[in-house]
Backbone as CSV, one residue per row, in Angstrom:
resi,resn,N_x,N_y,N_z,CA_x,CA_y,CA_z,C_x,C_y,C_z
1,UNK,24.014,-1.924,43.000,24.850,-0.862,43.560,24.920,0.327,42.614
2,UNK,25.276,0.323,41.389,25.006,1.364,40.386,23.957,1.789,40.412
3,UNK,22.695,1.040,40.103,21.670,1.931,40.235,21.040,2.594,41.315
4,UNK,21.749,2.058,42.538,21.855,2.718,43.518,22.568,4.268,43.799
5,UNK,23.455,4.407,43.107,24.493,5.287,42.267,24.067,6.351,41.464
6,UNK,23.610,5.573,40.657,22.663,6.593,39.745,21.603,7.399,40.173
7,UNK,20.690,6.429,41.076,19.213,6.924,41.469,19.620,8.393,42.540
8,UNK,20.687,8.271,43.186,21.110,9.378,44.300,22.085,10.504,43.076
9,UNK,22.682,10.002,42.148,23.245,11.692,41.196,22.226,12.185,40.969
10,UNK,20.698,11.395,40.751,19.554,11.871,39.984,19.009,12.621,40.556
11,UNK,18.822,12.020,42.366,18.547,13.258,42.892,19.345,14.745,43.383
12,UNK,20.374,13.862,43.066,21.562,15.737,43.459,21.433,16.171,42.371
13,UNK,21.139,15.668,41.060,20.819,16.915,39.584,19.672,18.077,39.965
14,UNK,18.634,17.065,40.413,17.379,17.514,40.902,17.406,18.959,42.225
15,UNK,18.312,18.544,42.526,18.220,19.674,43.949,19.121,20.636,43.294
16,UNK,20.008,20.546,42.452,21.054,21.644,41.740,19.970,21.972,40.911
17,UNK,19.248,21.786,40.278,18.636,22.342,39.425,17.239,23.674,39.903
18,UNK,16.943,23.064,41.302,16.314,23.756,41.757,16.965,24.907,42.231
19,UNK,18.219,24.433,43.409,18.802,25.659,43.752,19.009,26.911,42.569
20,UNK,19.586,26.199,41.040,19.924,27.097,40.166,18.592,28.049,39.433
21,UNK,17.679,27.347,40.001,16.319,27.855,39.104,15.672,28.174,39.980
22,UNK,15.419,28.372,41.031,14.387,28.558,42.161,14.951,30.012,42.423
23,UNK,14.204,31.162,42.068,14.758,32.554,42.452,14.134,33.154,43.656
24,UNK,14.678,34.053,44.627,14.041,34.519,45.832,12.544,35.173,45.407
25,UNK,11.693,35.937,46.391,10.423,35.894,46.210,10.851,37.859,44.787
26,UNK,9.672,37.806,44.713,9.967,39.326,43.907,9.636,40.515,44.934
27,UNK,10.057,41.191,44.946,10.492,42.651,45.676,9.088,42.905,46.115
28,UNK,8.825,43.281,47.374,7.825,43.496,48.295,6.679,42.162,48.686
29,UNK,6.838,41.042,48.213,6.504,40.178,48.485,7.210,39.247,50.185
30,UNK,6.125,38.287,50.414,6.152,38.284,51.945,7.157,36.887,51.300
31,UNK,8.383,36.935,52.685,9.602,35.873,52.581,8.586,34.464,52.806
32,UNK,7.958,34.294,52.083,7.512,32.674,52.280,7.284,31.680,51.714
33,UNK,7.598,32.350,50.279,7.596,31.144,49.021,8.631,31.678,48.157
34,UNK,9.256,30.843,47.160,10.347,30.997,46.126,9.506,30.919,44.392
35,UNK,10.652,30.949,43.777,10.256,31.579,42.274,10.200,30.506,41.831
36,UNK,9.902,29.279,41.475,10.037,28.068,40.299,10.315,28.762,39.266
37,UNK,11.489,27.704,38.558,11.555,28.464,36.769,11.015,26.565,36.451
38,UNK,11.081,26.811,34.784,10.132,25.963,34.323,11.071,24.707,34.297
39,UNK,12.601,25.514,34.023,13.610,23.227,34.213,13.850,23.005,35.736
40,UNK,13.375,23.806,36.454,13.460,23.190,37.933,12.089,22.541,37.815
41,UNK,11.008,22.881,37.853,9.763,22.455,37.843,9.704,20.881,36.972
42,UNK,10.002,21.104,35.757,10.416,19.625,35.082,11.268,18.851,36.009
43,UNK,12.203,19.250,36.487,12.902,18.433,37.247,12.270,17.978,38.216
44,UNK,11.378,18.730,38.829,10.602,18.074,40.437,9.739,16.775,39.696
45,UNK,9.167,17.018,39.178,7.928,15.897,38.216,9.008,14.695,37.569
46,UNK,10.120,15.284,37.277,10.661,13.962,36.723,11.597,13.308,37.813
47,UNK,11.637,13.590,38.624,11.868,12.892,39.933,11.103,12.013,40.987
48,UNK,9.589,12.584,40.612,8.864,11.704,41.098,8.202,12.377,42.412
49,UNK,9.086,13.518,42.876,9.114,14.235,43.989,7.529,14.804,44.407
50,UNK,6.984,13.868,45.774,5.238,14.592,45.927,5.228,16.014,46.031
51,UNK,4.044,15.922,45.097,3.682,17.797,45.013,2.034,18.021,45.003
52,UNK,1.555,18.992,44.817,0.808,19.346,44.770,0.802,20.574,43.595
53,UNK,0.708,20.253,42.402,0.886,21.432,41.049,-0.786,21.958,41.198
54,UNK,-0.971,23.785,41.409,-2.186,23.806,41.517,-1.959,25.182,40.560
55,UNK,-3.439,24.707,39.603,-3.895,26.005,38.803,-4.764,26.867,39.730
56,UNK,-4.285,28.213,39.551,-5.575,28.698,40.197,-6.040,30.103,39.571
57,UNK,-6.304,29.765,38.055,-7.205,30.120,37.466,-8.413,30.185,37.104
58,UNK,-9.518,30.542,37.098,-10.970,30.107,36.360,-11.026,29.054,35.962
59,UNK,-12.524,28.030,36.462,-12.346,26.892,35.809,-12.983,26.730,34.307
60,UNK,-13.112,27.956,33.854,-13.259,28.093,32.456,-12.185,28.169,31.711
61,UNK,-11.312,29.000,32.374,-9.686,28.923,31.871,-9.146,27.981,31.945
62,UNK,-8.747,26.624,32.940,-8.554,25.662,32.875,-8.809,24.977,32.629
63,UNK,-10.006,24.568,32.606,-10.603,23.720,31.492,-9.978,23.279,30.637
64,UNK,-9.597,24.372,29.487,-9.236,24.532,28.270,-8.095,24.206,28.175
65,UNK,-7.152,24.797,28.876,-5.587,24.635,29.174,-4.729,24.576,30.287
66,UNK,-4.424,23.552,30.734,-3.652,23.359,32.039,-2.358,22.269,31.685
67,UNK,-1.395,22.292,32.602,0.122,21.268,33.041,-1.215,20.359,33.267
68,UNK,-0.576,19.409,32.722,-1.039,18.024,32.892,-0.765,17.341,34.545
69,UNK,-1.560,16.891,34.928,-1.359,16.304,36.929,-1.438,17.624,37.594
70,UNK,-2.125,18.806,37.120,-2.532,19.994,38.329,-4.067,19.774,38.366
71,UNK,-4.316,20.407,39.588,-5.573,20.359,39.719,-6.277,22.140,39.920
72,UNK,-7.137,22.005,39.993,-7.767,23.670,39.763,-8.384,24.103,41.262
73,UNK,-7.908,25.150,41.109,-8.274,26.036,42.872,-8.340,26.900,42.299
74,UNK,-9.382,27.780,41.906,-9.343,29.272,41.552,-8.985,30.210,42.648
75,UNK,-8.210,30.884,42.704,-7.685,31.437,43.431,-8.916,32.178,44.737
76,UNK,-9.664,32.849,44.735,-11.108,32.980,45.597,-11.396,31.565,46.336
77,UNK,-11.036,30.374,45.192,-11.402,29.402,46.470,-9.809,28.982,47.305
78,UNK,-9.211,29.622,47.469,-7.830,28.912,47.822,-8.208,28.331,49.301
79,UNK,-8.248,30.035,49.650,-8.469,29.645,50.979,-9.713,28.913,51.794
80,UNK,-9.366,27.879,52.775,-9.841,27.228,53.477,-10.622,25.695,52.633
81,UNK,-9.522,25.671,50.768,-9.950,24.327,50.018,-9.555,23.027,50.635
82,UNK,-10.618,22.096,50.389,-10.527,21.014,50.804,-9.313,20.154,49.645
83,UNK,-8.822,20.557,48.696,-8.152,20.080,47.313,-7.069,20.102,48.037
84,UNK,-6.465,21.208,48.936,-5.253,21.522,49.303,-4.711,20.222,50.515
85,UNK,-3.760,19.781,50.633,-3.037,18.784,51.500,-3.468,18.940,52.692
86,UNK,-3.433,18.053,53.590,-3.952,17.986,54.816,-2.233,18.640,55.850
87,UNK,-1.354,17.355,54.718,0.056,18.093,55.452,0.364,19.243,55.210
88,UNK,0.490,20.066,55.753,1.213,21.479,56.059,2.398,21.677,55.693
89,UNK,3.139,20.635,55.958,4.487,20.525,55.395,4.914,20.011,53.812
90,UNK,3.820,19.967,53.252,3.435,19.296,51.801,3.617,20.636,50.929
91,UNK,4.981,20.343,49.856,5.143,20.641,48.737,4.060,21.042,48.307
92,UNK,3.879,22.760,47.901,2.680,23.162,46.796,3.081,24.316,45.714
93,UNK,2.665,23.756,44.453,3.476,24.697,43.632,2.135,25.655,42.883
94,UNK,1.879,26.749,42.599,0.819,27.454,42.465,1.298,27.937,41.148
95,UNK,0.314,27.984,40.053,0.943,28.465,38.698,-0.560,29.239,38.328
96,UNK,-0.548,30.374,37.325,-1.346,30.608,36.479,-0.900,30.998,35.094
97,UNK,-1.317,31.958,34.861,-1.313,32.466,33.148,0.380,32.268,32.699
98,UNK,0.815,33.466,33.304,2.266,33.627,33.143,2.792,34.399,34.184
99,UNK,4.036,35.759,33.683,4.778,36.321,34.793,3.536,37.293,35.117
100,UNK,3.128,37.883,33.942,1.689,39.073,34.496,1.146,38.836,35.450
101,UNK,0.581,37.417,35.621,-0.383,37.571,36.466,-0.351,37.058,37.997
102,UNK,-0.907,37.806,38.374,-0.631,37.914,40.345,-1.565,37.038,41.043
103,UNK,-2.197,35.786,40.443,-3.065,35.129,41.049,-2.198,33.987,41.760
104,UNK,-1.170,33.856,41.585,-0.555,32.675,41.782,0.241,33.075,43.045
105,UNK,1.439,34.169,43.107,1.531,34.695,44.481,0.875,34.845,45.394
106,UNK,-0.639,35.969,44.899,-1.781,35.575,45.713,-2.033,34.745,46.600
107,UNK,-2.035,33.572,45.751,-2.462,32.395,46.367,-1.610,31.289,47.035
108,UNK,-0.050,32.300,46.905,0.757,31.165,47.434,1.111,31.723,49.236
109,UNK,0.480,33.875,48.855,0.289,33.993,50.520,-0.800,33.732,51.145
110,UNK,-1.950,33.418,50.201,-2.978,32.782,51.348,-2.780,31.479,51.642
111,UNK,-2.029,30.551,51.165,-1.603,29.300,51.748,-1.176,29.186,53.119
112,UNK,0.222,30.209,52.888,1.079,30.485,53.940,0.255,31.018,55.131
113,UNK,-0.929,31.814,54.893,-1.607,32.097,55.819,-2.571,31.050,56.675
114,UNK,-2.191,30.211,55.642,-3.327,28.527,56.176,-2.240,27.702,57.263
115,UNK,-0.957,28.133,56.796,-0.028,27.178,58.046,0.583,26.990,56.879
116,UNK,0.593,26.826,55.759,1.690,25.857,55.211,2.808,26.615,54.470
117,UNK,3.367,25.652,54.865,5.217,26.646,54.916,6.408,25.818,53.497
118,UNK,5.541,24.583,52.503,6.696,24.736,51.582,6.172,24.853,50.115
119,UNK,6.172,25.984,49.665,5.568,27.062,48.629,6.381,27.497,47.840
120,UNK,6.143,26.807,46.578,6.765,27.452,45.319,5.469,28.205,44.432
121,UNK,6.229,28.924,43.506,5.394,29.486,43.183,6.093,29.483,41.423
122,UNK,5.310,29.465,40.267,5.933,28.751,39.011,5.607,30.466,38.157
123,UNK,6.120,31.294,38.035,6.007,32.581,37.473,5.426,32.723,35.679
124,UNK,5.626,31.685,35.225,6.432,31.643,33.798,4.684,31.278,33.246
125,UNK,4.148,30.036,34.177,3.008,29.888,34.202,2.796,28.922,33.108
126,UNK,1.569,28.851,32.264,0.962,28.408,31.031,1.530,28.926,30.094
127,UNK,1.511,30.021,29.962,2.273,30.924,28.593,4.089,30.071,28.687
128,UNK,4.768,29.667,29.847,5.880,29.907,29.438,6.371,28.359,29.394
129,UNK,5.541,27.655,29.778,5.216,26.095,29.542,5.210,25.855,28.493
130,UNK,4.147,26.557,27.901,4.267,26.119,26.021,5.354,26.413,24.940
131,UNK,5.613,27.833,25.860,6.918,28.006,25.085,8.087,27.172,25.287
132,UNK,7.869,26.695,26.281,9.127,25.413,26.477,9.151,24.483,25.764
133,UNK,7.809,24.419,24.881,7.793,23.074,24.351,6.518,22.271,24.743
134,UNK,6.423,22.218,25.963,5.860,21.226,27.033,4.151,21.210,26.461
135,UNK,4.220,19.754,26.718,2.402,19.669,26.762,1.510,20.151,27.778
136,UNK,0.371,20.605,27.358,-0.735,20.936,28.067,-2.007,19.906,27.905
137,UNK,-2.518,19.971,28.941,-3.905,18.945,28.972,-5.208,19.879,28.652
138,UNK,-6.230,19.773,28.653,-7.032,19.934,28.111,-8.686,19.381,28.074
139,UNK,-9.683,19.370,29.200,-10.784,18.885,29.560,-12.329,19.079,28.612
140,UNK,-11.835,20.260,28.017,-12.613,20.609,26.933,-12.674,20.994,25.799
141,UNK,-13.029,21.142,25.028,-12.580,21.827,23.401,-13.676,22.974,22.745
142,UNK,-13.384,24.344,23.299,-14.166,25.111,22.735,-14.448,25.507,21.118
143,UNK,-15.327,26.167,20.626,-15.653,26.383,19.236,-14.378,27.208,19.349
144,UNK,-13.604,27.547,17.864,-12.846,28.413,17.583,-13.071,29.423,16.925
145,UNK,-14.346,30.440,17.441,-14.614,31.241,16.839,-13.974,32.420,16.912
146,UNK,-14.088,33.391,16.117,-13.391,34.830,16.453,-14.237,35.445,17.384
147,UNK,-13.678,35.825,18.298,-14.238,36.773,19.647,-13.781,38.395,19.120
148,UNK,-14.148,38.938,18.260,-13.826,40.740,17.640,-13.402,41.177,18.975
149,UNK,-12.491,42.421,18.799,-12.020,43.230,20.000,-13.378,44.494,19.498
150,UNK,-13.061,45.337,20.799,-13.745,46.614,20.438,-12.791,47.392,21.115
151,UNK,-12.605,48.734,20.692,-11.764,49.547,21.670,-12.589,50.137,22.728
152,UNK,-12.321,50.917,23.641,-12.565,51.750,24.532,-13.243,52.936,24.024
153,UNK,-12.670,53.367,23.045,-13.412,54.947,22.367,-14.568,54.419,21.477
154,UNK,-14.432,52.967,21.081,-15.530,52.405,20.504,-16.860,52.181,21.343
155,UNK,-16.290,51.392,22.161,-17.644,50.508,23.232,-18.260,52.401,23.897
156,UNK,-17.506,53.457,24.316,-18.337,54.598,24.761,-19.363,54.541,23.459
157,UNK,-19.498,54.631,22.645,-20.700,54.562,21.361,-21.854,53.961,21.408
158,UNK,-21.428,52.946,21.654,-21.879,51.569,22.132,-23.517,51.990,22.722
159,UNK,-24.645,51.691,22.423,-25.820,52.190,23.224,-26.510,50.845,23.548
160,UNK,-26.849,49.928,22.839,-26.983,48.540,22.942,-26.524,47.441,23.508
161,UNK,-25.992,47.491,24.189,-25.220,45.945,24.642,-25.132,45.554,26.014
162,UNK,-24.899,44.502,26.139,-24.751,43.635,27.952,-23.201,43.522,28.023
163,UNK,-23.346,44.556,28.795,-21.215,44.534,29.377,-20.912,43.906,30.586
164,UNK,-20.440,42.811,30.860,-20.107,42.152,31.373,-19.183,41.851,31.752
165,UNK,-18.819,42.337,32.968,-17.682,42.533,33.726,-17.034,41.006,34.425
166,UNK,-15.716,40.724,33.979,-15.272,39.706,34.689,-14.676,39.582,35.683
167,UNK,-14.381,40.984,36.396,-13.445,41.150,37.277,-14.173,40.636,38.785
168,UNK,-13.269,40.075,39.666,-13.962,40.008,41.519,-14.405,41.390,41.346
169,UNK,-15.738,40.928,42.635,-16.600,41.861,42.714,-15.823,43.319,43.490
170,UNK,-14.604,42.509,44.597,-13.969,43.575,45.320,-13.842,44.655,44.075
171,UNK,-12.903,44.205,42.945,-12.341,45.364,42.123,-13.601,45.728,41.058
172,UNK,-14.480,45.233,40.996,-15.686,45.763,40.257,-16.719,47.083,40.953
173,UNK,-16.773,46.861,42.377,-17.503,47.920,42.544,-16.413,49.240,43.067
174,UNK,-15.210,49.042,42.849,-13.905,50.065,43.062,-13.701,51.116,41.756
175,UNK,-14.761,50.382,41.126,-14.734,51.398,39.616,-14.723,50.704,38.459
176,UNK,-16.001,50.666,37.577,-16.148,49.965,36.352,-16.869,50.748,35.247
177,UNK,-17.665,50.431,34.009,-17.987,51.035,33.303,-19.717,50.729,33.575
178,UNK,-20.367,52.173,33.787,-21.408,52.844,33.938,-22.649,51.176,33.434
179,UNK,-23.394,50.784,33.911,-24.564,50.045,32.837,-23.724,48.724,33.069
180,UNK,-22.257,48.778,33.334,-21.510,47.182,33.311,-22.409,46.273,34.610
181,UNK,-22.566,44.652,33.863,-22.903,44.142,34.949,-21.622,43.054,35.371
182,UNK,-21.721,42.966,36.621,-20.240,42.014,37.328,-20.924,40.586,37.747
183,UNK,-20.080,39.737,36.358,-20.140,38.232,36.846,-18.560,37.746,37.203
184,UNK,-17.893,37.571,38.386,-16.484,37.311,38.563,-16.676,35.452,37.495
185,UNK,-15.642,35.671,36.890,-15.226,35.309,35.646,-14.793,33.412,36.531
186,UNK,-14.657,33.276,38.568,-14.866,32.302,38.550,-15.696,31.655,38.599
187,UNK,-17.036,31.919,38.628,-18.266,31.498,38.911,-19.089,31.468,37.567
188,UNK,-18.227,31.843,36.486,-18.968,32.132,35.702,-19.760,31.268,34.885
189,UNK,-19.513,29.921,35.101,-20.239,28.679,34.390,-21.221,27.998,35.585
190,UNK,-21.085,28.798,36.463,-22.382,28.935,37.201,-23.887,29.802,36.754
191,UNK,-23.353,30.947,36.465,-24.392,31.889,36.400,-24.603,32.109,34.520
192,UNK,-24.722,30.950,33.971,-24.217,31.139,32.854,-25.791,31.322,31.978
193,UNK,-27.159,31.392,32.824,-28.568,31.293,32.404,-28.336,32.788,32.483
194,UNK,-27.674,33.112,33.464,-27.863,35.215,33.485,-27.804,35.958,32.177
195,UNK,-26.632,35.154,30.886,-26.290,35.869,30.056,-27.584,36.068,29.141
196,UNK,-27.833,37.030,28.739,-29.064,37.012,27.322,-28.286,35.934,25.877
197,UNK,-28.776,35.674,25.551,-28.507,34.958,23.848,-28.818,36.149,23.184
198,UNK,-29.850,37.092,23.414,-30.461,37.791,22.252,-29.932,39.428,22.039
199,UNK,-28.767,39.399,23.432,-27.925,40.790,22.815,-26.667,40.929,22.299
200,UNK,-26.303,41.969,22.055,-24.759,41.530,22.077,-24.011,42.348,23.478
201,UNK,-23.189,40.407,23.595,-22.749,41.103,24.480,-20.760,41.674,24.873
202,UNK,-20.586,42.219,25.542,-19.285,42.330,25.611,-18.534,42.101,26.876
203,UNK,-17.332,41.533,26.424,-16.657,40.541,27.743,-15.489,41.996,28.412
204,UNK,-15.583,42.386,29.646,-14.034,43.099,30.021,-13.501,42.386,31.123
205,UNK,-12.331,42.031,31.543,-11.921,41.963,32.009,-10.592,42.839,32.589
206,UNK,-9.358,42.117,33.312,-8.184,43.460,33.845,-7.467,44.117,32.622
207,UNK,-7.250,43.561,31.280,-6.149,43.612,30.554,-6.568,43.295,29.382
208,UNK,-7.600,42.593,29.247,-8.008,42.042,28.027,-7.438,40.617,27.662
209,UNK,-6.738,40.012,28.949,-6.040,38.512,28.373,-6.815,36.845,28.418
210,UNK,-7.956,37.337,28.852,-9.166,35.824,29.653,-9.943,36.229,28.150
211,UNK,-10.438,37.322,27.681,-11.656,37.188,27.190,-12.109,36.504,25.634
212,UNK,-10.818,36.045,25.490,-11.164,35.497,23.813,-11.625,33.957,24.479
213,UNK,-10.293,33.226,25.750,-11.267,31.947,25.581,-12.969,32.208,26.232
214,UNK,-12.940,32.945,27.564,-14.273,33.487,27.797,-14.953,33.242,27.249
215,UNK,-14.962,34.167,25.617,-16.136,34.394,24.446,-15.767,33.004,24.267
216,UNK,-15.294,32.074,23.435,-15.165,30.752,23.056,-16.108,29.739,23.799
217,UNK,-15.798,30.408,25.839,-17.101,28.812,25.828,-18.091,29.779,26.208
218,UNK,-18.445,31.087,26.300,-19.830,31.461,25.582,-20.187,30.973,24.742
219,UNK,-19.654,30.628,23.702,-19.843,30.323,22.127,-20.546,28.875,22.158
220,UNK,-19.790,28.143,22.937,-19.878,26.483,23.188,-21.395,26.489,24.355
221,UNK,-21.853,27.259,24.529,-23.470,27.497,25.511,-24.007,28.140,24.536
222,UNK,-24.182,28.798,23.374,-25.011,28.989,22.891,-25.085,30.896,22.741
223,UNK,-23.960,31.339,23.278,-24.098,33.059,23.309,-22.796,33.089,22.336
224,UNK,-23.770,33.677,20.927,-22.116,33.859,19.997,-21.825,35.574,19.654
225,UNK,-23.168,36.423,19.739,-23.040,37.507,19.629,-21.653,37.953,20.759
226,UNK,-20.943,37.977,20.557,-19.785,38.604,21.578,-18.391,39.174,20.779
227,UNK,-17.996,40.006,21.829,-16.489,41.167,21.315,-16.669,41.097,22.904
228,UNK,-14.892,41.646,22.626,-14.258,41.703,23.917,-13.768,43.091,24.272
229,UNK,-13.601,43.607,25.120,-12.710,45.340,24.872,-11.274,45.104,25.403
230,UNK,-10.404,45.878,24.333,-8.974,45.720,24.142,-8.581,45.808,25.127
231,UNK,-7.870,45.418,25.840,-6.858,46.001,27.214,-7.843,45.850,28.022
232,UNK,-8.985,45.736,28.324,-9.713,45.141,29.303,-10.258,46.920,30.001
233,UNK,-10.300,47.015,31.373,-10.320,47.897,32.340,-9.315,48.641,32.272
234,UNK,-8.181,48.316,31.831,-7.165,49.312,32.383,-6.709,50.371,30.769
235,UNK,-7.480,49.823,29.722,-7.057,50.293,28.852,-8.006,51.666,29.091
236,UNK,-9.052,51.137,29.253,-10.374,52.469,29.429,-9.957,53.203,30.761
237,UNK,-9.315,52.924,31.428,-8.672,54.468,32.782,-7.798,54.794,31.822
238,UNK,-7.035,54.298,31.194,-5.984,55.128,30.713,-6.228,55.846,29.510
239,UNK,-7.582,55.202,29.233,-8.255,56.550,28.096,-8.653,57.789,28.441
240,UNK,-8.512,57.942,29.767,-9.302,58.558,30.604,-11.042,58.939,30.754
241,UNK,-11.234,57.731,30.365,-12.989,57.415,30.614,-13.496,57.343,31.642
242,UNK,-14.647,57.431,32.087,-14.949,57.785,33.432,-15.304,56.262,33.783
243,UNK,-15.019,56.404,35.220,-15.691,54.746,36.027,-16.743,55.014,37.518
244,UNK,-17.684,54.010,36.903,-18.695,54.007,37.961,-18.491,53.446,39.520
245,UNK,-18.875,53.797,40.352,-18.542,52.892,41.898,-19.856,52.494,42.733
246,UNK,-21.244,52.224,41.857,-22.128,52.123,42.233,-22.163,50.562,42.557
247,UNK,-22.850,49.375,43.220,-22.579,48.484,43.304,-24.064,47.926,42.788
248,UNK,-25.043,48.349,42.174,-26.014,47.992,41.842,-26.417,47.308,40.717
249,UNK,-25.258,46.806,40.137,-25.138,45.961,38.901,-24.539,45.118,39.458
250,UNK,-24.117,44.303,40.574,-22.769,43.390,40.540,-23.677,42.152,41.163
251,UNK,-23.568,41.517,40.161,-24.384,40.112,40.443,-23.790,38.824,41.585
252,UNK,-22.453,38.517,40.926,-21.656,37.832,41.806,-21.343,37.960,43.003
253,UNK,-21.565,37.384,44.464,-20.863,37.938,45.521,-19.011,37.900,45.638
254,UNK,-18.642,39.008,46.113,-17.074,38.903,45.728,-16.439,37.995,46.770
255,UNK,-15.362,37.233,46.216,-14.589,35.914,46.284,-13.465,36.537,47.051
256,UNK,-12.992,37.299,46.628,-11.635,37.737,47.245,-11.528,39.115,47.696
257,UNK,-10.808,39.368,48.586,-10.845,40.626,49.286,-9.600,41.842,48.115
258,UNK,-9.779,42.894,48.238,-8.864,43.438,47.680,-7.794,43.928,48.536
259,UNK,-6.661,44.367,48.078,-5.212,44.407,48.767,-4.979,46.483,48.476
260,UNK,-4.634,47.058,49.225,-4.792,48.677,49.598,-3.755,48.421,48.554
261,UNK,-2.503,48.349,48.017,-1.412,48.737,47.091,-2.260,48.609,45.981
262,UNK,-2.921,47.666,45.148,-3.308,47.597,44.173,-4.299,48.846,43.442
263,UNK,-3.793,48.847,42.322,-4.831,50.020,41.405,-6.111,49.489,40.961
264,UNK,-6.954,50.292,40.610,-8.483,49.863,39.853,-7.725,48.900,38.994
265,UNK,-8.617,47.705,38.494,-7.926,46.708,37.307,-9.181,46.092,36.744
């Protein structure tokens, strides 16, 4: 009878904890999923409660670092994955990097667009996991080499090198740097014979926040010549450097469609 007792406060901690931590969606976002904070999220897992915890980052990025019991959907593959629940009505919690990054909303309205209607979404991500304390899993172990930055006023100098764009192809041919070639950064341990060994090459991505592990499992295939550029894409518009919109470099076919609000990234 007590532990009968117990097992039901455990779950009313569990549902207070969510109510107290689960915040409405963020401002212009579609009413169909809620905010996970990271002790509601502990709380669902330590309840036992079925879920579905999905990374949907690069599986180069995950690889390396993920919540332990998620599984990987890069966001390009969300829609129409076979990984995803058959029930519709099935708990799915979508996490990536941290609060920055928009892959995880993304992907919690193309769910909703699949039928399924109970969608959390974990903001805080990887970055705010660790800061909790919490363990991360881990499938691979890249070299720990230094990946050098280059700036923007630097890489224009630059006459030599393979620039290599990580961004979806949508936002790559919307404006990139002149000579850049576009491998979307999920496919990228696919197309990984494309890279030369014998130049140097340089990693950009939106911000500059993927490309150190990037360079790392370059490093772990055999391409160590690599630097990354600071701030990614958005540092070089705001240098006011010029961007190309030719699509004749973009190797990858693009994964995801782009959204009219969003800026070049």
């Amino acid at each position: 009878m007590k532990a009968g007792v117990r097992l039901v406060c455990f779950a009313f901690s569990v549902i207070l904890a969510i109510a107290a931590h689960a915040h409405p969606p963020l401002e212009g976002a579609k009413k169909h999923w809620k905010v996970v904070s990271t002790e509601a999220l502990q709380a669902l897992r330590e309840s036992e409660t079925k879920l579905l915890l999905v990374n949907v980052l690069p599986k180069v990025i995950h690889d390396q670092m993920h919540i332990p019991g998620s599984v990987n959907i890069p966001l390009g593959a969300v829609s129409g994955s076979p990984d995803l629940p058959k029930d519709k009505n099935a708990l799915v919690v979508f996490y990536c990097m941290g609060r920055q990054c928009r892959y995880s909303p993304k992907a919690a309205d193309i769910a909703y667009d699949m039928g399924y209607s109970n969608l959390l979404v974990y903001r805080d991500g990887l970055l705010g996991w660790r800061r909790a304390g919490l363990p991360v899993g881990s499938l691979v172990t890249y070299p720990k080499v230094d990946v050098p930055l280059i700036s923007s006023t630097e890489l224009v100098d630059v006459h030599e090198a393979w620039i290599l764009d990580l961004r979806p192809a949508d936002h790559f041919v919307r404006g990139h740097i002149k000579e850049s070639v576009n491998i979307d950064l999920e496919v990228l341990h696919e197309k990984i014979q494309l890279i030369p060994k014998d130049q140097r090459v340089v990693l950009i991505d939106h911000k500059g926040k993927l490309t150190r592990t990037t360079g790392r499992f370059l490093a772990s295939q055999g391409i160590t010549n690599v630097v990354r550029l600071d701030g990614g894409i958005n540092a070089w518009v705001k240098s006011d450097l010029p961007l190309d919109t030719s699509t004749g470099s973009a190797i990858a076919l693009p994964t995801r469609a782009a959204t009219a609000d969003q800026p070049v990234q």
